[in-house]
C-alpha positions in Angstrom: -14.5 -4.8 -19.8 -13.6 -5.6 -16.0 -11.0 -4.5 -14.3 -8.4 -6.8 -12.5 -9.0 -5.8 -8.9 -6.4 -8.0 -7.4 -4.3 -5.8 -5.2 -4.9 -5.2 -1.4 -4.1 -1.9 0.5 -3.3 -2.4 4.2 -1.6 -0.6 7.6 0.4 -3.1 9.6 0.1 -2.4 13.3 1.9 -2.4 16.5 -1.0 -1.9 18.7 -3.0 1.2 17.5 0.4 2.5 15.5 0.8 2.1 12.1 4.3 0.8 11.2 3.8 0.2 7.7 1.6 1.3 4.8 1.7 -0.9 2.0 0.2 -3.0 -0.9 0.3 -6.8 -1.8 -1.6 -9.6 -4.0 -1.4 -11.4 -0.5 -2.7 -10.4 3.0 -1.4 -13.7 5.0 1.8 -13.8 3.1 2.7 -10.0 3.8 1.5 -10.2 7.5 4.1 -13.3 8.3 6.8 -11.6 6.2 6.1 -8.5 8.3 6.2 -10.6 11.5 9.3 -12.0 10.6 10.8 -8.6 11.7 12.5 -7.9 14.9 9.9 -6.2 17.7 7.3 -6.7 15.0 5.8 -10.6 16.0 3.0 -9.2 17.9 1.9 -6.9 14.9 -1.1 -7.8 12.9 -2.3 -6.3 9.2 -5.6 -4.3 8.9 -6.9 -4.1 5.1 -8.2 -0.7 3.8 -10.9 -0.2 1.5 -11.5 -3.2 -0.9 -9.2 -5.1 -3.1 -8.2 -2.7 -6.5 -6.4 -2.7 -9.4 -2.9 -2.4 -8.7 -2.4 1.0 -10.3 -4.9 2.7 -7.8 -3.1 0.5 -4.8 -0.2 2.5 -6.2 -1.4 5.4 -6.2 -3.1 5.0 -3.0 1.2 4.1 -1.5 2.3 7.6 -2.6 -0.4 9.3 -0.8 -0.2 7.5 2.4 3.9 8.5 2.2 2.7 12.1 1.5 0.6 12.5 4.5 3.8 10.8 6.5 2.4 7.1 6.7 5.6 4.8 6.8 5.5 3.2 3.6 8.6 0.7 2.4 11.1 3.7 0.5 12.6 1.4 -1.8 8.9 0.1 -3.3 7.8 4.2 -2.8 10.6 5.1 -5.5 9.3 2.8 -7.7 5.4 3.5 -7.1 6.6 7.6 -7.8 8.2 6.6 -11.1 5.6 4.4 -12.5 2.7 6.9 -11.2 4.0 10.0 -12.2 4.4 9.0 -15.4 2.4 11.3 -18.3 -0.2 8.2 -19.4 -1.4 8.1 -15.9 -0.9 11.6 -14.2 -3.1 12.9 -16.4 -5.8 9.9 -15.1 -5.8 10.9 -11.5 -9.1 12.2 -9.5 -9.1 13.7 -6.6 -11.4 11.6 -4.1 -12.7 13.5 -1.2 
């Protein structure tokens, strides 16, 4: 049975920096809403990996905020809920 791999991990950039961590359905949309932002028109989004299903882009949110990438806090709280939660914790591999 496939899997919907619809969701699209990326690191907006300032430059080299990374201002931003995030997820979306949409790369375009997400780069102009991020450009939108004061100091932030000159930025430009870089996708990691491949598009996933939007359980693993989750996951993939909480451990970019754990190793102090800036993620959005109020979607973080959300992704923490949802992915700590017993039906999926219990899912998780450690990739190396």
């Amino acid at each position: 049975m496939p899997t919907d791999r619809d969701t699209f991990q990326y690191h907006f950039k300032l430059g080299n920096k990374i201002v931003r961590a995030g997820i979306t359905y949409d790369l375009d949309r997400r780069e102009a809403e991020h450009r939108s932002k004061p100091g932030w028109r000159k930025g430009h989004i870089k996708q990691v990996g491949f598009r996933t299903t939007r359980e693993n882009a989750m996951r993939w949110e909480r451990d970019q905020a754990e190793q102090g990438k800036p993620v959005d806090p109020d979607r973080l709280s959300g992704v923490l809920r949802r992915v700590s939660s017993p039906s999926v914790a219990g899912k998780r591999k450690k990739v190396l």
